[in-house]
Each structure stands twice: as structure tokens, then as C-alpha cells.
LOBAKOL-472412 format. One record per residue (C-alpha): x, y, z; residue number from 1. Coordinates in steps of 0.02 Angstrom, whole numbers. Layout:
LOBAKOL-472412
        x        y        z   pos
        X        Y        Z   NUM
...
***
This chain:
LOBAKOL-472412
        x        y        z   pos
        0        0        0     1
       68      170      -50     2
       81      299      100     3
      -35      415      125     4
      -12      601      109     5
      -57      712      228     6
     -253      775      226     7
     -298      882       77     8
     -340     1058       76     9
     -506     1081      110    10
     -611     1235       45    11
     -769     1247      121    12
     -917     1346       86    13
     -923     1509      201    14
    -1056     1649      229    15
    -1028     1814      158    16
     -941     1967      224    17
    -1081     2060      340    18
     -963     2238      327    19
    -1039     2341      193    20
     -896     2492      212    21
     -882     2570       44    22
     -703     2571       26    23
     -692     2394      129    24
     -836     2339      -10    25
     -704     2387     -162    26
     -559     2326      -94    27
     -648     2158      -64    28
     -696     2164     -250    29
     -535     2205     -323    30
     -450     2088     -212    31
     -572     1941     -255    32
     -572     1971     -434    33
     -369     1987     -425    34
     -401     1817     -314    35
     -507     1727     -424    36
     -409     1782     -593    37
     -257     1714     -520    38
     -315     1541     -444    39
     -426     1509     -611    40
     -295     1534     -722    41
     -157     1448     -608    42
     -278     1293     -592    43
     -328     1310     -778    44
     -141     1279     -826    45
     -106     1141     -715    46
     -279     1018     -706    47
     -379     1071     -848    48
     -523     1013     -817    49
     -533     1028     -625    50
     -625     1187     -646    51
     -779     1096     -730    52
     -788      958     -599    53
     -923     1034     -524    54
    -1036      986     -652    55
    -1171     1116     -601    56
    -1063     1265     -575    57
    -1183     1388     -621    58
    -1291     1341     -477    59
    -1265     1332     -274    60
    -1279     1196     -178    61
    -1439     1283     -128    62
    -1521     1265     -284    63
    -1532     1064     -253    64
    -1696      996     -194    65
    -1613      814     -141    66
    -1486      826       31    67
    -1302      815      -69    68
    -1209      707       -1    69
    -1004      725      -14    70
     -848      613       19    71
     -666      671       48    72
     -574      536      -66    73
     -433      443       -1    74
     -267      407     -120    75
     -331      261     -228    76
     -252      103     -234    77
     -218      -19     -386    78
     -249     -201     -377    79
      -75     -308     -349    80
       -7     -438     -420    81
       99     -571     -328    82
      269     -557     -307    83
      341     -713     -373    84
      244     -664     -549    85
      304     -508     -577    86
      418     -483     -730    87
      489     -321     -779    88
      518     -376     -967    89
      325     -443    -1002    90
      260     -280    -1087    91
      227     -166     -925    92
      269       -4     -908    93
      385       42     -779    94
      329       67     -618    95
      152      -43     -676    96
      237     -196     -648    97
      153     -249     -478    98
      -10     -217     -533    99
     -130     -341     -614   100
     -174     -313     -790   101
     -384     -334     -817   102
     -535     -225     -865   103
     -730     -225     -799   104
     -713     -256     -608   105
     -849     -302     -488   106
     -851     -265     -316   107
     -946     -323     -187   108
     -932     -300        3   109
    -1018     -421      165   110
    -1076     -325      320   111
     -916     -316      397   112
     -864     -208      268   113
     -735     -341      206   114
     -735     -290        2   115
     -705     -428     -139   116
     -672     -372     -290   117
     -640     -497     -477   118
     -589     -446     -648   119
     -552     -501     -841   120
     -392     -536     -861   121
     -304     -468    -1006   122
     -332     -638    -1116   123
     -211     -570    -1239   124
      -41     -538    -1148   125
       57     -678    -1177   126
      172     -626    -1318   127
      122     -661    -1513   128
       56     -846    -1466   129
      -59     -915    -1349   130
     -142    -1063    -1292   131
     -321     -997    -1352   132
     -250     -975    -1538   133
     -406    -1076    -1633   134
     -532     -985    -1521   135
     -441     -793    -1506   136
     -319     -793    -1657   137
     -139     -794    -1658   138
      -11     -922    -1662   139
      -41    -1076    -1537   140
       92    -1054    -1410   141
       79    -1145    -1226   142
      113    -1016    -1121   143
       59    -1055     -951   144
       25     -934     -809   145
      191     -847     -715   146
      303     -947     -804   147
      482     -905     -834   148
      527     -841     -996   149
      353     -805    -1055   150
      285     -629    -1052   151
      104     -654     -964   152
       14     -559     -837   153
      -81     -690     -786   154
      -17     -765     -606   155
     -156     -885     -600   156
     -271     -991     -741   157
     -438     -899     -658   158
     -510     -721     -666   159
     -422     -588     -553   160
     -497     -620     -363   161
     -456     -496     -229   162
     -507     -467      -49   163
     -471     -328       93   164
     -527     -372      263   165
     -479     -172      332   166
     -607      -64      211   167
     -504      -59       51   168
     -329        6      136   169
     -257     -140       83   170
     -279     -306      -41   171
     -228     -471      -59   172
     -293     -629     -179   173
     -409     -774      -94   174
     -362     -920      -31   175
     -300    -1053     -149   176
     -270     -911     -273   177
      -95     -918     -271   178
       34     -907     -380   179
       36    -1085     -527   180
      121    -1139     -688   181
      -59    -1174     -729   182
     -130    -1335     -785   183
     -254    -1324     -945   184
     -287    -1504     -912   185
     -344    -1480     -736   186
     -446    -1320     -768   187
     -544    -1439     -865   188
     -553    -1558     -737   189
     -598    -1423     -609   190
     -658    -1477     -440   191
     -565    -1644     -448   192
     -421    -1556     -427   193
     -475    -1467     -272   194
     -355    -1298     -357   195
     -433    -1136     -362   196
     -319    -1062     -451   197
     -297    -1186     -591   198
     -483    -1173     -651   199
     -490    -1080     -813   200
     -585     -912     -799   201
     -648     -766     -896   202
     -752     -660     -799   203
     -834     -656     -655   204
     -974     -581     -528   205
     -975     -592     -325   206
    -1119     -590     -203   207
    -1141     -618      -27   208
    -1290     -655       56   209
    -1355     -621      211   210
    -1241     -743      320   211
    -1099     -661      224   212
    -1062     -823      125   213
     -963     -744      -32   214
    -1016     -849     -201   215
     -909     -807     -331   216
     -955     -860     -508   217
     -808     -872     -659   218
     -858     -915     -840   219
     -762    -1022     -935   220
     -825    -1077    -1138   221
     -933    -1252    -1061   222
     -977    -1218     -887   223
     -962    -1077     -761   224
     -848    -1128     -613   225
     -921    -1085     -438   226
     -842    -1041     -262   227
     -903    -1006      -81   228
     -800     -915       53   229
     -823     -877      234   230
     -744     -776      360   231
     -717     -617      235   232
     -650     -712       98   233
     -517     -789      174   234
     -590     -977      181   235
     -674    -1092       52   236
     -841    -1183       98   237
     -774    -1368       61   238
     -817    -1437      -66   239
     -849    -1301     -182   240
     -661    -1280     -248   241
     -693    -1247     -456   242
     -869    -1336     -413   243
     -967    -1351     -611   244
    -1138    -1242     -595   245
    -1208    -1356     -737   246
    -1293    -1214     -828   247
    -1229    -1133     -979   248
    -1097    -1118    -1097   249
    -1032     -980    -1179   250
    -1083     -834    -1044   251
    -1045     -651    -1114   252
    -1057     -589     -924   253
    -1121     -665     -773   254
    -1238     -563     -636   255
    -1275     -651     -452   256
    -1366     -583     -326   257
    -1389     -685     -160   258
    -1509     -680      -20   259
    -1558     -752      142   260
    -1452     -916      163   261
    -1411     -963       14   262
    -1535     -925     -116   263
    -1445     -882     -278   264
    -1475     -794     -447   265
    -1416     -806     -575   266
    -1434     -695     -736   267
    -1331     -767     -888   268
    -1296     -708    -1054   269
    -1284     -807    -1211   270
    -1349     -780    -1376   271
    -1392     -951    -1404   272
    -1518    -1065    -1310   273
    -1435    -1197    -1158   274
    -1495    -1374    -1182   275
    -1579    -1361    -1009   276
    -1685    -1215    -1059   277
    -1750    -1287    -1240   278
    -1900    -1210    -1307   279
    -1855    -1074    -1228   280
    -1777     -907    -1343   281
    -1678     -752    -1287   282
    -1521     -680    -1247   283
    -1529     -680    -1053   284
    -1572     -838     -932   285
    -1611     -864     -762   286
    -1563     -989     -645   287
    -1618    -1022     -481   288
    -1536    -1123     -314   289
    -1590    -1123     -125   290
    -1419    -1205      -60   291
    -1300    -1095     -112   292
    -1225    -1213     -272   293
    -1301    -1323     -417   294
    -1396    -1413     -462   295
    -1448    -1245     -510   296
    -1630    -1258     -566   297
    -1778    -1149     -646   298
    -1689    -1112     -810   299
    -1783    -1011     -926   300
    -1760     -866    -1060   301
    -1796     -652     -986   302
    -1817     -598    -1161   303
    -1738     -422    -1173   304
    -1601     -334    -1214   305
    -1450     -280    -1078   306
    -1495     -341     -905   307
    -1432     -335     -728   308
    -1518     -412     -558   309
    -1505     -357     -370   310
    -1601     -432     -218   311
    -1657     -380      -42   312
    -1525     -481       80   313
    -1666     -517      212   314
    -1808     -492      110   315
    -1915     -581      -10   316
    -1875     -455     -172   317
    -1801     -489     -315   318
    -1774     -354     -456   319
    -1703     -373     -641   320
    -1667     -223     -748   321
    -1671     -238     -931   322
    -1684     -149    -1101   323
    -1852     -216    -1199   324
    -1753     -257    -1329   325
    -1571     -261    -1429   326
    -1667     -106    -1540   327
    -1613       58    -1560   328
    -1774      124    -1465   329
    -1879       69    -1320   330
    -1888       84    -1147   331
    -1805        5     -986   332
    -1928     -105     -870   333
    -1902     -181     -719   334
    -1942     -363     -673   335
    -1991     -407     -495   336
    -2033     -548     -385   337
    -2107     -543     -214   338
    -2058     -721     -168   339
    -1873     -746     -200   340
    -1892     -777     -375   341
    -1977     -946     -344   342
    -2097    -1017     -474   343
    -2069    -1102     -665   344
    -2024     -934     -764   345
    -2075     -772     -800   346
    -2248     -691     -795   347
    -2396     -730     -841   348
    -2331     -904     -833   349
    -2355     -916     -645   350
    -2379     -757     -575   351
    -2225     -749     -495   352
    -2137     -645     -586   353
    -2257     -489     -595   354
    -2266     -401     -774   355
    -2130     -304     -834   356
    -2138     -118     -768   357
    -2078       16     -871   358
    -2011      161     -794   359
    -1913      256     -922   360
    -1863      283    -1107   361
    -1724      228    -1204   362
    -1681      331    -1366   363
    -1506      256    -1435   364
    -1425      101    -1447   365
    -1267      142    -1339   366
    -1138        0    -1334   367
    -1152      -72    -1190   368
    -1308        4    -1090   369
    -1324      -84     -965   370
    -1481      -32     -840   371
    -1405      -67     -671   372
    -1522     -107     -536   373
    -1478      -97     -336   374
    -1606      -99     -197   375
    -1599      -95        2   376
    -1708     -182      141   377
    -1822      -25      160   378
    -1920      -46       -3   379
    -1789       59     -109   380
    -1749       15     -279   381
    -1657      152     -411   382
    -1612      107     -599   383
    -1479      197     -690   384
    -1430      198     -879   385
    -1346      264     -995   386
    -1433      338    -1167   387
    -1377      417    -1304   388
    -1497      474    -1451   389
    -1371      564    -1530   390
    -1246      441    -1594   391
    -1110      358    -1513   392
    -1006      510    -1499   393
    -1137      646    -1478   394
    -1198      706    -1314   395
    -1253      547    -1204   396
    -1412      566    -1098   397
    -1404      476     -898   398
    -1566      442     -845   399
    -1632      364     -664   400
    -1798      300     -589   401
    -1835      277     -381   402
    -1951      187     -313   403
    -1993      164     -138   404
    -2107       48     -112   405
    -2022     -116     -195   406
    -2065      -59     -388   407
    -2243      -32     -360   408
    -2246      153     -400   409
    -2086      251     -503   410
    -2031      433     -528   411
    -1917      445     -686   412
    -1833      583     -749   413
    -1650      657     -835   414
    -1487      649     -730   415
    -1387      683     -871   416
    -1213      772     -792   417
    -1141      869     -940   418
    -1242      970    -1065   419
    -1126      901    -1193   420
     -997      737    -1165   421
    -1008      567    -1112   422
    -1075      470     -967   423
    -1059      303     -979   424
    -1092      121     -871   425
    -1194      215     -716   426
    -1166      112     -575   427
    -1292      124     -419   428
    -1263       90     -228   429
    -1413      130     -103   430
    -1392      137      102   431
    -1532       90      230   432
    -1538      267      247   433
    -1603      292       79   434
    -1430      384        6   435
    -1406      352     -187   436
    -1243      356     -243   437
    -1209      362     -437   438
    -1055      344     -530   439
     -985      330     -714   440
     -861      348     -819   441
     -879      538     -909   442
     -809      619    -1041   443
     -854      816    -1042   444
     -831      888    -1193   445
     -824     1063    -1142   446
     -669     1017    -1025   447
     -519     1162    -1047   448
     -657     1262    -1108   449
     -656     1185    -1270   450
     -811     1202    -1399   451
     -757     1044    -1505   452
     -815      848    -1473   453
     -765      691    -1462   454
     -591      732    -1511   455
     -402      670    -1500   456
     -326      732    -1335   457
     -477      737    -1205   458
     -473      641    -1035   459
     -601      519     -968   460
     -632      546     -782   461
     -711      446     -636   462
     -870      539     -566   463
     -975      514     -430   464
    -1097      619     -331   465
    -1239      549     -185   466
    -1412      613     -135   467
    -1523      584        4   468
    -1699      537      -34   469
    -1687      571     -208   470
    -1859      655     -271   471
    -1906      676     -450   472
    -1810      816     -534   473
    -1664      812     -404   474
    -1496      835     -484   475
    -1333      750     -411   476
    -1170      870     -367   477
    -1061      749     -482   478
     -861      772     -453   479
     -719      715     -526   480
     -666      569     -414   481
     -487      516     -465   482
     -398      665     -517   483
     -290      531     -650   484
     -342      542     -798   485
     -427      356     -845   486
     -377      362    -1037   487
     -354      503    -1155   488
     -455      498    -1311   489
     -330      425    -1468   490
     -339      496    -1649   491
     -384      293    -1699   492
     -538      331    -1584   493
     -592      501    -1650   494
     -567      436    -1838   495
     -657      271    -1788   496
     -787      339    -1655   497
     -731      218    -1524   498
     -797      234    -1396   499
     -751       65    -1283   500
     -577       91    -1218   501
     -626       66    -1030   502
     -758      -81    -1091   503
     -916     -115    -1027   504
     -955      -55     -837   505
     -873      -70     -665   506
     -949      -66     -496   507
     -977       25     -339   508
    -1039      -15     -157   509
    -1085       81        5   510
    -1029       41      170   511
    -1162      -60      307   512
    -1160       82      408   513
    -1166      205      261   514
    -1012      316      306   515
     -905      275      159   516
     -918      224      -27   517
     -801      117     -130   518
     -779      103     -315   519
     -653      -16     -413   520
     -635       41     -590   521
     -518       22     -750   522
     -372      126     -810   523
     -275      140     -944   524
      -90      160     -945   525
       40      136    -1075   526
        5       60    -1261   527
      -39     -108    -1264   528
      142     -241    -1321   529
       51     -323    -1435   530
     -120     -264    -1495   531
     -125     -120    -1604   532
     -227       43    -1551   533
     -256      -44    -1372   534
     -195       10    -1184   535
     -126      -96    -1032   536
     -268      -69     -915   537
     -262      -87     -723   538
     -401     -108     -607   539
     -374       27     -458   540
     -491        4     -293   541
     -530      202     -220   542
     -634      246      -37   543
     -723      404       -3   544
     -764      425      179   545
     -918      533      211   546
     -883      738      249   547
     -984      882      216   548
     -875      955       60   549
     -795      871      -81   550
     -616      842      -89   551
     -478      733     -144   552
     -310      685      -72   553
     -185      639     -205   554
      -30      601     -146   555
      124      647     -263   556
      262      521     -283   557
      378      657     -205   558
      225      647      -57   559
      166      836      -86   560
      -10      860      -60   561
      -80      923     -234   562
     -243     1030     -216   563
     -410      942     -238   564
     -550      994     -358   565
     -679     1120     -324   566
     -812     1237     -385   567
     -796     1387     -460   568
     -917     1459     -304   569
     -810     1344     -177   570
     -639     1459     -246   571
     -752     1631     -268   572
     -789     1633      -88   573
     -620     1555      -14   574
     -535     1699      -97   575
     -678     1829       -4   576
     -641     1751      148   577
     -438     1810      130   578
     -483     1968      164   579
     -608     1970      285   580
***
């Protein structure tokens, strides 16, 4: 874990001057003004973009109807690799070479605030052969993970696992995750073996349900491989070592949600029909067990497009987000059962799975746009997603619906953050106390005051904002979270309109006592060693504790204490405050 700088400056809001002297009033004028010039066009020349952060900086904090909620952002942290893999001549830039090589974390956290975190590894890095030629291209090497002489990230056959058992200060990999020459034949194998880290992997989703078992799924091309943990991550539930889930094959990305003791969904995605769920037709299918592994049962098609699922941990809820449909228009609805998603499929089959419930439009076909559903005990549930009737490279609409009565009744409305850019892959975390946080990765195309688009040369940020009791119409105080740049737009991506360079979404939670939020996310460093117009891309873990103003500490590697970002009205009224 890096050191920690000392705390940030912090810039809060202040009242105004009460001495209305004449002279005293002109001074203060000229020497604001003088004050403001000088620390706009200081800050303009060194961060760009920090000046737009506040994404509403026309407007007070006043002027919001929803309770803003801020965080003071600790240093952030990126995810490690182990030692004994590390090799300084496998492609990494220097100083990277510690850090494990993946793209579209999830994160998930138990209620002692113990955080687990998985990732695609780069499937690529291995040199100009690999193992996966026939199915990936290339030239058929056998490259084998952490092995001498060959230039792969990989220190294990499976996805990336991590855990932190002390809130995200620092992180280490799971047990039986540990360093292996790899074995393609026992990946295959799988639980026979009784090796973690020797079961071939793609991607993978966490939950934990309400006894804080951790079930973490990994696909692989003819089965999914399934694990249990206890005690924060740091034991397996024998015998579910690379256990089969006997579902399907072929799963784009997996999403699990968990609840009670051991009741387990899970949402797959394949373009083609399993054999278990015949007759059936659609892109996403749900599967259903009560103890916590297979056989995993109730297999049957969710017809839509882009889907995600969250669950009450106590209660009987269960909520799936989806597009209508892979179109270019439509809407978003919302799939809910009362009853833990018992029954033999999808309404009006049974009737337990109530009708689709649509509670907002959708007026592009972004990439990836993935509604993302999260709900708490209390009868909360909030969508997010991403829109963008414009094209993929005009101005990108965010949109969000609440409801607070378990999906019954739904306010929708606009959350969009810039008037022109990018926000893309919203990610939503909810508290018991009702406070939303949002996050995504955004592109403002106004940043360094700038009138042109999606153009060579402009930075993708982290943002995030929170609201208590969000009510229709209530905007959130998005800020710049990581003041790192996450990739800088490429004249390949302006020519091309590419849009995907930090992939398809990441994820965020909240704390169980609501104090602080955590977010693991993707970024790119470096060109890629072997594929052209591609990055190395690093999954970094970051905390914000709970304050009441925003601010960042970003330590320096000569450990000075940079300045965070603020508000134009934050530095306008510091600066009045100099010479009261």
C-alpha cells in the first residue's frame, strides 16, 4: 500500500462578508477578482479540467432539492499482483509492474465491510502466441501462467480475485489463489483437482448473502466454475473448490445476486439457447438455487435486451433491470418478484414474476447500456442507464428512476451530468438510509473550455456524486473522483468513433453503516505490447469517507499534497474570505 499524504486542503463553503464599508466593499472586489483571476488561471494551466468538476457550476448547492451528499477521497489504490509473478520484461510499463493487468471489475462487500473485488484478465498478454489461438487468433503457443521466460500477466489460470478485510486500505488474492504454472488439463477437470487457481476463468461476478457467504461465479466456454468463502473471503466452503454450476456455456457476463441463506440468482448471457432451457428463446437466462450451489434449477429465457439483477439480503425481493429489446429504441422495465424468485419462469406463466414495469425511455443504442439495478431492505430500488440518441459520440443522456415501495410506483426523470460529453456504465449503490450514490465513467466535452467533441486529446474521468432521498427532478453534485486521468481519447478513436476503451461497466458499493463508498474501476496506462490501437489497463480500488464538502487527497510520488478539485463558487468565496 502506497503511504498516505497528509489531509488535503479543504475549501469549504463560508457565509458572506456582513461589513458593507464602501471602501472595505471595493477593496474586497478588487482583491477577489485579482483572487479569483489568479487561482482560475493557475488551476486552468495545471488540471484542466478541475475547474468543470463541479458539473453544475452555475448553480449553489442551494439550488438542489435532494440533501447532497459528499466524500473526501482517499489516495486510490491499484490491484496487486503477486510477487513471485512479476516480470519487468512482459510488456509493463515501468513502475506498472506490480499491478494486475484486467478491465470491468466487480465489487462487492459483506456486512463487515470486508470488500471482494474480480476482474477479466487481459486474455491477450502472452506474447504473439497463446494457448487460445483456434478460439482468439494468433499463433498456438503454450504459455502457461507466471512462467519463466514467457511474457504473461496472468499469475493464475482464473479471473483476477481480490479481498481486503480493513475497508479497502489494503488487498490481497483469496485463498487457494496463489501463484501456478497453470494446468489447462486440470482447469478442465476443475473440482477434482481441489485448485482454485488452476480453473480456467474469464469473468466473473461476486455476491454475498445475508450470512456473508461470498459466491463467486467465473465463466469459462462449457460451464461456469463456482466458489463459496467464509470468514471475509479468506476460507473456502469445502467442497466447492472450481465446483461445475451445470448451466450454460458460452456466458458473455455473469450477474449473481444472493439472499437469505443461500438463495442464488443467477442472470446469464448467451446468444444461443442452453440445452436445459429448450424451447425457450432469448439472450438472457435465469437460474435459480436455494443451497447456495447447483444443481442450479428454474432455467428459462428473460427476453430483453442488456440486463442486470439485485435482491433484498433479508427480504423476499427480487429485481431485474433490462432494455425491452437489442433495438435502437424502447424503454427500460423492471422485473420483480415478491417471493425470492420462486416459481417455473416469468410472468404470466405463474404469477410470480409480476409483469414487466416500465419506468423510463431509451432513445439510442449505446454500446453497452447496461440498466443497473440496486435496492436496500427498506423498499428502495433506483435504476440507472446510460442513453444516447445522438450517436455514439454525440452528447449521451443519464437517466434514473426511484421507487420506494419495492417497484410498485416510479418517478423517472433526466440525470444527465454534462450538457454536452459522455456518461457512460452508471453504477448504483443505495444505504438503509435511503442515500443514492451514482457513478460513471464521463467524458465532458467542454473540459479546458473547449467548444469541439469527441476529439483526439480529451481525458475520461471517474465521477461520482450521492443524494439523500432522491425526489423527482433532483440533480446530483457529480465530481471528478480520481484526479488521474482514466484514458485520453486517441486519434484511432476520433477517426473510428470508439468509444469502448474502458469496456463495458465497473462497480460500486456503500458501506453497512453508510459512512463511506467504494468504487473499483479500469485505467489505462501505457500502449498495449502487442495489440494495435489498445492500452494496458489496471483495475485501481478508491474509498471516499463521508464529509460535508468534496475533496480529494492525491498524494504525489515526491509525497506533496496536490490541491483537490472544487467549484468555481467553492474558490469565489475562499478567496472573499482572505480578506475578511
Amino acid at each position: 500500500m502506497a503511504n498516505k499524504a497528509p489531509d488535503a486542503l479543504l475549501i469549504a463553503e463560508s457565509p458572506l462578508p456582513s461589513d458593507t464599508s464602501g471602501t472595505r466593499d471595493l477593496n474586497l472586489a478588487v482583491g477577489a477578482t485579482i483572487a479569483v483571476a489568479i487561482i482560475t488561471l493557475l488551476l486552468a494551466a495545471i488540471w484542466g479540467p478541475s475547474l468543470s468538476n463541479g458539473l453544475n457550476s452555475n448553480e449553489t448547492q442551494e439550488s438542489f432539492e435532494g440533501e447532497q451528499i459528499y466524500f473526501t477521497w482517499n489516495e486510490p489504490e491499484y490491484m496487486p499482483r503477486h510477487e513471485e509473478c512479476i516480470d519487468p520484461d512482459n510488456g509493463q510499463d515501468a513502475g506498472y509492474e506490480g499491478y494486475g493487468i484486467g478491465y470491468e471489475p466487480s465489487l462487492s462487500i459483506d456486512s463487515q465491510g470486508n470488500l471482494f473485488v474480480t476482474a477479466h484478465k487481459d486474455l491477450r498478454w502472452g506474447g504473439e502466441g497463446n494457448p487460445f489461438a483456434p478460439i482468439i487468433g494468433g499463433n498456438l503457443d503454450t504459455w502457461y501462467a507466471c512462467e519463466d521466460g514467457e511474457m504473461t500477466s496472468w499469475d493464475y489460470w482464473a479471473s483476477w480475485f481480490w479481498i481486503s478485510n480493513d475497508g479497502g486500505e489494503t488487498w490481497g488474492h483469496g485463498e487457494n489463489f496463489n501463484p501456478t504454472p497453470g494446468n489447462l488439463g486440470n482447469s478442465v477437470i476443475g473440482s477434482g483437482t481441489g485448485a482454485g487457481s488452476e480453473c480456467l476463468g474469464d469473468e466473473g461476478d461476486i455476491a454475498v448473502d445475508a450470512n456473508d457467504v461470498v459466491y463467486y461465479l467465473d465463466t469459462t466456454l462449457e460451464d461456469n466454475w463456482w466458489h463459496m468463502f467464509e470468514e471475509g473471503g479468506n476460507s473456502y466452503v469445502s467442497p466447492s473448490v472450481c465446483e461445475r454450476m451445470q448451466t450454460m456455456a458460452a456466458d458473455d457476463r455473469p450477474w449473481v445476486a444472493a439472499q437469505g441463506d443461500g438463495i442464488i440468482h443467477y442472470l446469464g448471457n448467451s446468444g444461443a439457447s442452453p440445452p436445459e432451457c429448450s424451447g425457450d428463446v432469448g439472450r438472457y437466462w435465469y437460474y435459480h438455487s436455494e443451497t447456495g450451489r447447483a444443481p442450479f434449477s428454474q432455467c428459462y429465457a428473460m427476453p430483453g435486451g442488456w440486463s442486470t439483477i439485485s435482491a433484498q439480503n433479508n427480504g423476499p425481493y427480487v429485481f431485474v433491470a433490462q432494455e425491452d429489446a437489442d433495438s435502437s429504441t424502447g424503454v427500460v422495465h423492471v422485473r420483480i418478484s415478491d417471493a425470492y424468485g420462486r416459481g417455473t419462469g416469468p410472468s404470466p406463466s405463474d404469477g410470480t414474476w409480476q409483469t414487466p414495469v416500465e419506468v423510463g425511455p431509451r432513445e439510442g443504442n449505446c454500446p453497452e447500456g447496461y440498466p443497473v439495478v440496486n435496492n436496500n431492505e427498506g423498499g428502495m430500488v433506483v435504476v440507472a442507464w446510460a442513453d444516447c440518441p445522438n450517436g455514439n459520440t454525440g452528447a449521451w443522456a443519464m437517466r434514473v428512476a426511484v421507487s420506494y415501495d419495492n417497484g410498485t410506483n416510479w418517478s423517472s426523470w433526466n440525470a444527465t451530468a454534462f450538457d454536452r460529453g459522455i456518461n457512460m456504465y452508471p453504477f448504483v449503490s443505495i444505504t438503509e438510509d435511503q442515500v443514492v450514490s451514482l457513478a460513471f465513467y464521463g467524458l465532458d466535452y467542454d473540459q479546458n473550455n473547449s467548444q469541439d467533441g469527441y476529439v483526439a486529446g480529451k481525458d475520461w474521468y471517474l465521477y461520482a456524486g450521492a443524494l439523500k432521498a432522491p425526489m423527482e427532478g433532483d440533480e446530483w453534485d457529480f465530481r471528478i473522483v480520481d484526479p488521474t486521468p482514466l484514458h485520453t481519447v486517441t486519434a484511432y478513436e476520433e477517426s473510428s468513433g470508439d468509444t469502448h476503451a474502458l469496456h463495458d461497466f465497473f462497480e460500486t458499493v456503500m458501506s453497512p453503516d453508510g459512512s463511506w463508498m467504494g468504487i473499483a474501476y479500469q485505467e489505462n496506462v501505457g500502449l498495449h505490447p502487442f495489440e494495435e490501437n489498445e492500452e494496458q489497463r489496471y483495475i485501481k480500488f478508491i474509498r471516499g469517507d463521508m464529509a460535508t464538502s468534496h475533496s480529494i487527497v492525491n498524494n504525489s510520488e515526491d509525497n506533496s499534497v496536490e490541491m483537490p478539485y472544487f467549484a468555481i463558487e467553492e474558490l469565489i468565496l475562499a478567496s472573499r474570505n482572505l480578506y475578511e
